[in-house]
N, C-alpha and C positions, 0 to 999 in steps of 0.2 A: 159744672159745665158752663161755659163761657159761649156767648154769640159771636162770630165774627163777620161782619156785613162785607159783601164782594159782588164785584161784576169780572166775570172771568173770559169777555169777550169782548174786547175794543178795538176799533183801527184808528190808526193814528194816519196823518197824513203821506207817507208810505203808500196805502191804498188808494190806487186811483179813485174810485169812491169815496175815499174819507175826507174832509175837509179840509182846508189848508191850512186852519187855524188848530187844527186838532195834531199838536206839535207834543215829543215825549215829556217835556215838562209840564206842559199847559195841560193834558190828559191826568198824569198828577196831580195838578194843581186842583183841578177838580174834584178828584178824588177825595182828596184832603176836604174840602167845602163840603163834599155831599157826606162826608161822616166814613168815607167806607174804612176798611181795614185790607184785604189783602185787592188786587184788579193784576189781570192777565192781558197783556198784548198781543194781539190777534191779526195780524194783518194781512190779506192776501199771498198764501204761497211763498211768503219771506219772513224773517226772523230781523231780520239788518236794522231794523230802529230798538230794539230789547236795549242792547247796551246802554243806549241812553237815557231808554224809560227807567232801566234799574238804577242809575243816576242819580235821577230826578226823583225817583220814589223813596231815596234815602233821605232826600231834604224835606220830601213832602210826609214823611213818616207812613208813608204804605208801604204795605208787604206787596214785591211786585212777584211774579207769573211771567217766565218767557212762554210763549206761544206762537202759534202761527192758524190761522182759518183756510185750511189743504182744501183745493177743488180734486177731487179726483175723476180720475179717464171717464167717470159715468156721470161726471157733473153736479156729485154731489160735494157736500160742505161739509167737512169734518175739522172740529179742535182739535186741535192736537199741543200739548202743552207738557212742561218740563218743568224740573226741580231747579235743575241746575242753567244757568244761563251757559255754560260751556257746549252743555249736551244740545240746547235749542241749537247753539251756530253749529254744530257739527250737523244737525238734521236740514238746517237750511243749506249747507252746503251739496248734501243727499238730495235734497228737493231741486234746486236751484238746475242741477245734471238731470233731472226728468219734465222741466217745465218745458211748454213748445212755447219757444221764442218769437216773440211777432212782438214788433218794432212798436212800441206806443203811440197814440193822440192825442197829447196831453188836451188838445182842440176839444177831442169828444171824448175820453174816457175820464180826464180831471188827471193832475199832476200826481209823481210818484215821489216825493223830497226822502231825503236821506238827512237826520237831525243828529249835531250831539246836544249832550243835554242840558245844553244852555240853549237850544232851540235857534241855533245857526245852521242855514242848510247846507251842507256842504259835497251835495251830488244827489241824483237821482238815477230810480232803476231804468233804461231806455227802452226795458222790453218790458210791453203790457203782464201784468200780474194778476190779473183776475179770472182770466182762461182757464180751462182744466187742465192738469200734470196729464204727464204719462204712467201716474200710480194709481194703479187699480186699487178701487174698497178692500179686496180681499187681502191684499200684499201691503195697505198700508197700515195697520196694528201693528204687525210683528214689525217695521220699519221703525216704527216709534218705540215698540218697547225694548227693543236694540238699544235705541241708544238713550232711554231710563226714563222714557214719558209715558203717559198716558193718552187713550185721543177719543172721542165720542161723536155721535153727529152731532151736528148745529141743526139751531132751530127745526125742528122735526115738527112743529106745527106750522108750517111756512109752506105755501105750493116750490118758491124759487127755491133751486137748491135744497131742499128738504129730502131726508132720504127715503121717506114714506112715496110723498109725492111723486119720485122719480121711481123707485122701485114696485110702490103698489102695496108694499108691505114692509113692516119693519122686520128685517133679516133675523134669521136664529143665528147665523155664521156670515161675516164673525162677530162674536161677541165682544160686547162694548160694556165697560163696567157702568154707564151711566149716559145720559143723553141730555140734549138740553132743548128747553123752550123759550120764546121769547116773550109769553102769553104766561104769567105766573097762577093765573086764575084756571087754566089746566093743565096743570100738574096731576091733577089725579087721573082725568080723562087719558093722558098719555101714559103713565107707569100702568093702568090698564093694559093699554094697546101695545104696549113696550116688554110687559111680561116683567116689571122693573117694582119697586117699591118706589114711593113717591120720597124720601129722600135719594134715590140715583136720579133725579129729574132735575135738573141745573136750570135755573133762570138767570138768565143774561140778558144784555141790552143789544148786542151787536150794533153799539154806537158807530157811528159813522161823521157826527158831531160832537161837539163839545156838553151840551143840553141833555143829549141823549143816554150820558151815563147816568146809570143807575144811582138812586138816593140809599138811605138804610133801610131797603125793604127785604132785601134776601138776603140769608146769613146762614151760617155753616155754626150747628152747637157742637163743641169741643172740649175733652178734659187737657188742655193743656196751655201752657205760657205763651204768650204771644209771638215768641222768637222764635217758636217752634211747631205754627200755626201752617205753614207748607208743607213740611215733611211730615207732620200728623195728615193732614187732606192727601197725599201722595201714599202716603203708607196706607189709608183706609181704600183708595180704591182700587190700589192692585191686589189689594184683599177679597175684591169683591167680585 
């Protein structure tokens, strides 16, 4: 068995909350510094910076994660995350057709850049991205696993956005192969509450800066070669 250290939850500057500095190489670059091995792209309700993260993560020698951090119709926060970087742009283009469109501030919400991965911006999204879709909890699984992802709630120890918090309890239906925290020090307390083992409890950073990604503290043990260290992690959780 092999350790492989990851954060499978970051925005990159894309999210109007994320930093402007926090660009798909520079996320990378990090990566590379803090030791990790594989990191996931998470960005409000869009997928459109992946391609350049996966880029820049070829230079930087991380294993990258397309992803996206879905609000759904009941405000809550769910990862949703893919194998393939083809399958993530086809879900953002699924997602994109249910987002309610309202015109951004970049004033008050913080900019929305479009990067390639040489960290040149070359357009931004003009409708705010952090809102909730028109995709309900219950319809958005089976959406993801269409088109060959996975997806869990975010932070589930968090009042904002948390699916506990907003619902009162964590749901039997639908089932989620694994959920994530952002407090690694309850892990147990939640696969408790989650009905979960405390390996399906995901810690992540939900960086929103550069600082804020995670070091070598979380890591996935695996019997397998590095190269083949996402399709073993995708293979275990639709097993589960």
């Amino acid at each position: 068995m092999s350790r492989f250290y990851y954060d499978l939850h970051i925005h990159s500057c894309l999210s109007p909350c994320g930093d402007d500095d926090s660009t798909p190489d520079s996320i990378a670059g990090m990566g590379e510094l803090n030791g990790l091995d594989v990191m996931a792209l998470t960005d409000h309700n869009t997928c459109k910076n992946c391609p350049a993260f996966f880029k820049a993560a070829e230079r930087h020698g991380i294993l990258p994660v397309a992803g996206m951090e879905l609000t759904t119709a009941e405000d809550i926060h769910i990862v949703c995350l893919f194998e393939q970087l083809e399958a993530a742009m086809e879900f953002d283009k699924a997602v994109d057709s249910r987002r309610v469109k309202i015109p951004n501030r970049p004033d008050i919400f913080g900019n929305q850049w479009l990067c390639d991965e040489n960290d040149q911006i070359f357009g931004s999204d003009d409708h705010l991205l952090s809102n909730a879709t028109e995709l309900s909890l219950d319809e958005t699984p089976e959406l993801v696993a269409r088109m060959g992802g996975i997806c869990y709630p975010a932070h589930i120890d968090r009042q904002a956005n948390g699916i506990i918090a907003v619902l009162g309890v964590f749901p039997d239906f639908p089932r989620f192969p694994c959920a994530e925290v952002h407090d690694g020090t309850r892990r147990a307390e939640f696969s408790r509450l989650c009905g979960m083992t405390e390996d399906q409890i995901i810690t992540s950073s939900d960086a929103h800066v550069l600082w804020d990604i995670q070091e070598r503290t979380q890591f996935f043990e695996l019997s397998c070669d590095r190269q083949d260290v996402v399709k073993t992690l995708f293979n275990r959780w639709r097993s589960l």
